[in-house]
C-alpha positions as CSV (number, residue, x, y, z in Angstrom):
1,X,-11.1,23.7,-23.3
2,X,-11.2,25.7,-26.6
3,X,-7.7,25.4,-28.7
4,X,-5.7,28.4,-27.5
5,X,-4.7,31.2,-30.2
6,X,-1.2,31.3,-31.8
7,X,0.8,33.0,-29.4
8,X,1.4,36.8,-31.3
9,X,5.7,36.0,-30.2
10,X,8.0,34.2,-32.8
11,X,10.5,31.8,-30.7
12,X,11.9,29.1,-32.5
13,X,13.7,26.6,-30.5
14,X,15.8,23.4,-30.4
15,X,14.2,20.5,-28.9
16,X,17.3,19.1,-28.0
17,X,18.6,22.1,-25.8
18,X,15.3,22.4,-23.8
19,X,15.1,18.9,-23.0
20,X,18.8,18.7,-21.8
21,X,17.2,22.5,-19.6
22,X,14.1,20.1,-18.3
23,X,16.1,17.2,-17.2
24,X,18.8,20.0,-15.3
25,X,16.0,21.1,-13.5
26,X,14.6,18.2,-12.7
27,X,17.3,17.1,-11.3
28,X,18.8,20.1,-9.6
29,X,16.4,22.4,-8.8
30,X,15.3,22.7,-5.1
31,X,12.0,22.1,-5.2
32,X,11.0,20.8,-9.0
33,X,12.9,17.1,-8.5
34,X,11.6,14.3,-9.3
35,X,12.6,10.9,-8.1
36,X,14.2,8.5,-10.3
37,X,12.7,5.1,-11.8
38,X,13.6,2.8,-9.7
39,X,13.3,-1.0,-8.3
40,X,11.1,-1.1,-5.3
41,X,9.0,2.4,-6.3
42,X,6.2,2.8,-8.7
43,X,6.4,6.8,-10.2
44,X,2.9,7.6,-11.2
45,X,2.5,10.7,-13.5
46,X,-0.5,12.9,-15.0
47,X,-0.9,15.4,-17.2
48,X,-3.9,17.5,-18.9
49,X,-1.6,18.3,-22.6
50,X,-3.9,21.0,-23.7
51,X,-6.3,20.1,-26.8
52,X,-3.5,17.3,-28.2
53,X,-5.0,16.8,-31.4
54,X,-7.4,19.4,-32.2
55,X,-6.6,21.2,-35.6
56,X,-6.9,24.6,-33.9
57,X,-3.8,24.1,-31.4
58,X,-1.2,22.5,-33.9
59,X,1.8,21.2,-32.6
60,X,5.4,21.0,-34.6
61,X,7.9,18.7,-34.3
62,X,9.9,20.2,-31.9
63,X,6.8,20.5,-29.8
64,X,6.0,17.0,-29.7
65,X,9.9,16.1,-28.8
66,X,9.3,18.1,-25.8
67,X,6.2,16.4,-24.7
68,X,7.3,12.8,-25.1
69,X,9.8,13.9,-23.2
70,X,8.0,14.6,-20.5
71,X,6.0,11.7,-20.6
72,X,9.2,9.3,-20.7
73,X,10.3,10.1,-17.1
74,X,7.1,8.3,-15.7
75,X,6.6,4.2,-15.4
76,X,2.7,5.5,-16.1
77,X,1.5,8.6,-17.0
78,X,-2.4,9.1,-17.1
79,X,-3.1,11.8,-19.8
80,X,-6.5,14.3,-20.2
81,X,-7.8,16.4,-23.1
82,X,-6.6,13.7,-26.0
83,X,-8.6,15.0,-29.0
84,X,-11.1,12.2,-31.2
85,X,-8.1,12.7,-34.0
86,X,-5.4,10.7,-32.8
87,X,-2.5,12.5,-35.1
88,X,-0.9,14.3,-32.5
89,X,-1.5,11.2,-30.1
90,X,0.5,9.0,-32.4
91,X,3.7,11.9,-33.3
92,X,4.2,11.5,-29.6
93,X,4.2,8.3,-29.5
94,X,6.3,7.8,-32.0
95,X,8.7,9.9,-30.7
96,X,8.9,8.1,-27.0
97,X,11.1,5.1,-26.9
98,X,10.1,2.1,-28.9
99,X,9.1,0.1,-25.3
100,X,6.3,2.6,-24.0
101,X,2.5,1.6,-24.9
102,X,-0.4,3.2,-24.8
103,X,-4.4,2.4,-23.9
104,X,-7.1,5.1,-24.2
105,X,-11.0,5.7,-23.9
106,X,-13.4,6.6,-26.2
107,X,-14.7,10.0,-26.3
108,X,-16.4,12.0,-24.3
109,X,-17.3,15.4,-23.8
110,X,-15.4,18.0,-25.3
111,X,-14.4,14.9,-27.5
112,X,-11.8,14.2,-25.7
113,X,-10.5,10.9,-24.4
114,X,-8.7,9.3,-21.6
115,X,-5.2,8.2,-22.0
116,X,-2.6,6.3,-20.5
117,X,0.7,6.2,-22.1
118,X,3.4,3.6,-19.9
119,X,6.5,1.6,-20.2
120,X,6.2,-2.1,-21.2
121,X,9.5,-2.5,-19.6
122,X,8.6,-1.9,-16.4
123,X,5.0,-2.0,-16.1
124,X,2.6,-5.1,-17.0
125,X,-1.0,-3.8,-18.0
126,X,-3.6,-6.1,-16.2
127,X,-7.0,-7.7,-17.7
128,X,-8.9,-4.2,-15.9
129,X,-9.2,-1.4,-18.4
130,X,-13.0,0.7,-18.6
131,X,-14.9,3.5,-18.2
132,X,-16.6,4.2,-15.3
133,X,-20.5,5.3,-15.3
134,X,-22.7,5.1,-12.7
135,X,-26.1,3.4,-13.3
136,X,-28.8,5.4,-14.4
137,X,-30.6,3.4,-11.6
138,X,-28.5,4.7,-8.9
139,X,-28.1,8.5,-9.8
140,X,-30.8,9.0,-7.2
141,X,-27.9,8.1,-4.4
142,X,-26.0,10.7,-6.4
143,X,-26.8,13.4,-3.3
144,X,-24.6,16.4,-1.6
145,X,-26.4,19.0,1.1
146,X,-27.1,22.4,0.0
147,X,-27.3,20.9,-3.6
148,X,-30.7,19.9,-5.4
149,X,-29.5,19.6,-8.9
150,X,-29.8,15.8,-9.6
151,X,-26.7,14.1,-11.4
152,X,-26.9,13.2,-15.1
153,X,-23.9,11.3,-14.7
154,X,-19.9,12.3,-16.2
155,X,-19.5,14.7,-19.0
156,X,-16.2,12.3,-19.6
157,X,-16.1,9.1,-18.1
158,X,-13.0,8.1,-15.6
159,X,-10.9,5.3,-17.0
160,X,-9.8,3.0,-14.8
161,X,-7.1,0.5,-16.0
162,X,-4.9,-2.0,-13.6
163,X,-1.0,-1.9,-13.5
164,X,1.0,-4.0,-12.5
165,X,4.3,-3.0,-11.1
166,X,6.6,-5.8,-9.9
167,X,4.2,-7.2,-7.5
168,X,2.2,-4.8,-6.8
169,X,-1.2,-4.3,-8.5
170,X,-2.3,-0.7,-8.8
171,X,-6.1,0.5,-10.3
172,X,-5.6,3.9,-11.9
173,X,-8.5,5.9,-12.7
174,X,-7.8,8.7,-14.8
175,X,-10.7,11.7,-14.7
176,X,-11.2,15.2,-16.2
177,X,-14.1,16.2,-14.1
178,X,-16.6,19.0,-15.1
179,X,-15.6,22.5,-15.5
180,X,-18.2,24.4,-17.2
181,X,-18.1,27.9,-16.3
182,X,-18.3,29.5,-12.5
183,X,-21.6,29.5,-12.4
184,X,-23.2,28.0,-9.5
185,X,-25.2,25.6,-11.6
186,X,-21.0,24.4,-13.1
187,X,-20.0,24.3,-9.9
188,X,-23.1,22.2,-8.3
189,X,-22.3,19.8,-11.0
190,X,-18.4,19.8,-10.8
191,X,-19.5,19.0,-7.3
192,X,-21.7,16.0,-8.0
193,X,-19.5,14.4,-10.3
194,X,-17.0,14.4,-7.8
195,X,-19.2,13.1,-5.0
196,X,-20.1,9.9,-7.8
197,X,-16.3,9.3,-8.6
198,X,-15.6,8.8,-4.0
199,X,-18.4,7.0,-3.7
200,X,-17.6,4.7,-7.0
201,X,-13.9,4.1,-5.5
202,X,-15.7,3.4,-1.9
203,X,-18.0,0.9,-2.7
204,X,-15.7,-0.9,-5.0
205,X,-13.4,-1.1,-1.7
206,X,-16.1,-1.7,1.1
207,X,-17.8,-4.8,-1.1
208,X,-14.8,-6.3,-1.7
209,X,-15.1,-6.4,-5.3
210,X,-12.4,-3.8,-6.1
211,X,-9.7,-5.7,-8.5
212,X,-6.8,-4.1,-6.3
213,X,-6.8,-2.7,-2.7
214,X,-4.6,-0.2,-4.0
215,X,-7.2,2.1,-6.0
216,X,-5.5,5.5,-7.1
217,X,-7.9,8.7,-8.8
218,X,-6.0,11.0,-10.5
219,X,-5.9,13.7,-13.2
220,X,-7.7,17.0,-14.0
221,X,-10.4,17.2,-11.4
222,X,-10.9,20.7,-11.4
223,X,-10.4,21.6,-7.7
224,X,-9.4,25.3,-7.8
225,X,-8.1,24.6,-3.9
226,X,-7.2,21.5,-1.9
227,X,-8.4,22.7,1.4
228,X,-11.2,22.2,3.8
229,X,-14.4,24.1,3.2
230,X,-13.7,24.0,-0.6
231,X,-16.9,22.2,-2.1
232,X,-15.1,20.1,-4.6
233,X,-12.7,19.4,-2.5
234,X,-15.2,18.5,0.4
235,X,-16.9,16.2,-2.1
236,X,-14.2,14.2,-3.0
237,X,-12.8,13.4,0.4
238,X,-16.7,12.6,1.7
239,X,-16.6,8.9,1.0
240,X,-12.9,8.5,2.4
241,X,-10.7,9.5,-0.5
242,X,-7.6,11.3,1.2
243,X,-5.6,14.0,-1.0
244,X,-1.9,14.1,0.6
245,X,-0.7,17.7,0.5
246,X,2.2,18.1,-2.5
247,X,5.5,18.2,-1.4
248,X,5.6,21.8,-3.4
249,X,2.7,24.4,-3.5
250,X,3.2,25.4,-7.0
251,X,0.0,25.4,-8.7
252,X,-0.3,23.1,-11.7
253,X,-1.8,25.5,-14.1
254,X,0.7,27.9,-15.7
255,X,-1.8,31.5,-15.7
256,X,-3.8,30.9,-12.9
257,X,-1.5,29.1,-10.2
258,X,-4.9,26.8,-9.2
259,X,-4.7,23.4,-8.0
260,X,-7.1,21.2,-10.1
261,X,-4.8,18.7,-10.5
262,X,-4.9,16.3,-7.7
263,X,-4.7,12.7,-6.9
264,X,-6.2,10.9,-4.2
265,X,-6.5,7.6,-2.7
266,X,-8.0,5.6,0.6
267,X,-5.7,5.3,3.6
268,X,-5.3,1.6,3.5
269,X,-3.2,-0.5,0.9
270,X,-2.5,2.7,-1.3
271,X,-2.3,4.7,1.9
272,X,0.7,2.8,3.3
273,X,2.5,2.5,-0.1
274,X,2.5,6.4,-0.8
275,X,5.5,7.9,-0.4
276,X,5.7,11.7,-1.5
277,X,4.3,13.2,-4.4
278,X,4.5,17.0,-6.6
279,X,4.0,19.4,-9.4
280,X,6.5,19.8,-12.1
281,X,7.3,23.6,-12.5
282,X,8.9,23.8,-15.5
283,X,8.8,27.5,-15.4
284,X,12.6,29.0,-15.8
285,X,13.9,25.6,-17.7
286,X,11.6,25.6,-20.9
287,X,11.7,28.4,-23.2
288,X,13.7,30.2,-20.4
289,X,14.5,32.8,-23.1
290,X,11.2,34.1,-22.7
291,X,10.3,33.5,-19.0
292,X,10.7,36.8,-17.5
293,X,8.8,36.0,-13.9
294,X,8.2,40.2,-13.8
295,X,6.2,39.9,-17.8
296,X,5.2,36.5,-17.9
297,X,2.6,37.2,-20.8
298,X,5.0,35.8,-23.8
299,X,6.0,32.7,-21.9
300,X,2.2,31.8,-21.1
301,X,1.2,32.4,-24.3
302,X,3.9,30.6,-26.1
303,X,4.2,27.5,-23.6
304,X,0.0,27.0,-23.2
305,X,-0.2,26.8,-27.3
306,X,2.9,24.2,-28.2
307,X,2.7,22.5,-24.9
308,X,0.0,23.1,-22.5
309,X,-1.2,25.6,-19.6
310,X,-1.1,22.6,-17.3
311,X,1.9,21.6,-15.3
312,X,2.9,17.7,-14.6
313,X,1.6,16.0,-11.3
314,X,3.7,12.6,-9.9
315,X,3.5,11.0,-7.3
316,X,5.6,7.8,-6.1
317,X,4.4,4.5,-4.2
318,X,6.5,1.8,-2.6
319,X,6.0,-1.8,-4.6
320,X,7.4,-4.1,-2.0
């Protein structure tokens, strides 16, 4: 994603006041809550925080108080578009509470990289933590009808790391999948790299070498809908992935109301330990002194630049 240009509206703002708005509405608001931390439950979290560290999309300090905000209220929170300069990466941190950690990838395309941020106090990071690529070897079995491009393999490889939670052992792969453009060529290979990602969480399930039954994809996987008859969509679920439909049909993009941020899972161990699962809309709390739902121009612009154009995705699993 190229940086987004400084919004053309002054609004300063105290970080205090719109975090004490966000944790209202999450609380309150019909539709927007999210369950609290808890013994027993495991609250999975993801976010795509637009070009977080890129020179062109600066972020003040209020900005940064907001985010690690955000990213406070999850035991795990699998983060996309983390720039090669880690600057940004490390304001945040530095602003969450001194027990949360962090593990990240190396970069890929768009030189970005794959990050986890989670709480120590809760959460024990296992020995599992890589990238996943598929073989050139085995691209060949790379294969969707209707589609004769051949894959090249990810523009950013998935990370997968292991979690334990209590005891419960839980494989998150976190992946930004290929967006290109809308041209059918994009979209053929949004498609494949989708198809390789199933079939990479299938076989590590059906040859019994996946570290933990309870394998869970999630992230930016640039699937404009969840719904039958959508090709990425289709492409996921082909190998036995299931996507469970959010509690809340709020889109997780801010200007275009799409859906491509999902997770997804197999119906066994993960399956039986999912409990419900949503999208954060923070429109109406944040900056609410420029959301104006009839001109929602300033708020866009303002919100995608110091925060991002994506909304938050959670979801919750049972750990006993």
């Amino acid at each position: 994603m190229p940086p987004f240009p400084r919004p053309g509206t002054a609004f300063g703002f105290d970080a205090p006041s719109e975090i004490s708005a966000l944790r209202n509405w999450r609380d309150t608001k019909t539709g927007r809550q999210i369950p609290e931390r808890q013994p027993g439950k495991f609250l999975l979290g993801s976010w795509n925080i637009a070009n977080l560290g890129d020179d062109g999309q600066q972020r003040d300090d209020a900005d940064v108080k907001v985010i690690a905000e955000l990213l406070s209220w999850f035991d795990v929170t699998a983060v996309q578009e983390v720039k090669e300069d880690l600057t940004d990466f490390r304001r945040v941190m530095d602003a969450l509470p001194d027990h949360f950690r962090a593990v990240f990838s190396d970069m890929g395309g768009n030189n970005e990289r794959m990050l986890f941020v989670y709480d120590s106090d809760r959460v024990e990071r296992l020995e599992l933590a890589g990238e996943i690529a598929v073989p050139q070897g085995s691209h060949r079995y790379i294969r969707l009808p209707g589609i004769e491009q051949k894959f090249r393999g990810f523009d950013r490889n998935p990370f997968a790391v292991a979690f334990k939670v209590e005891e419960s052992v839980f494989t998150v792969v976190n992946a930004h999948l290929y967006f290109g453009s809308g041209s059918k060529v994009s979209e053929n290979r949004r498609a494949l790299e989708t198809y390789a990602l199933g079939r990479w969480a299938d076989l590590r399930i059906n040859r019994g070498d996946a570290y933990s039954g309870n394998t869970i994809v999630i992230g930016d996987l640039n699937m404009p809908a969840a719904v039958p008859g959508d090709k990425i969509y289709e492409a996921l679920i082909a190998r036995g992935l299931h996507v469970p439909v959010h509690q809340s049909r709020i889109g997780t993009t801010i200007t275009e109301g799409k859906h491509y941020d999902q997770l997804a899972f197999f119906p066994g161990d993960a399956g039986q330990a999912f409990i419900t699962d949503g999208v954060f809309d923070f429109d109406g709390a944040l900056f609410r002194d420029l959301w104006n739902p009839e001109i929602p121009q300033s708020f866009e612009e303002f919100t995608r630049y110091h925060i991002s154009d994506h909304r938050p995705i959670w979801a919750q699993f049972r750990t006993n």
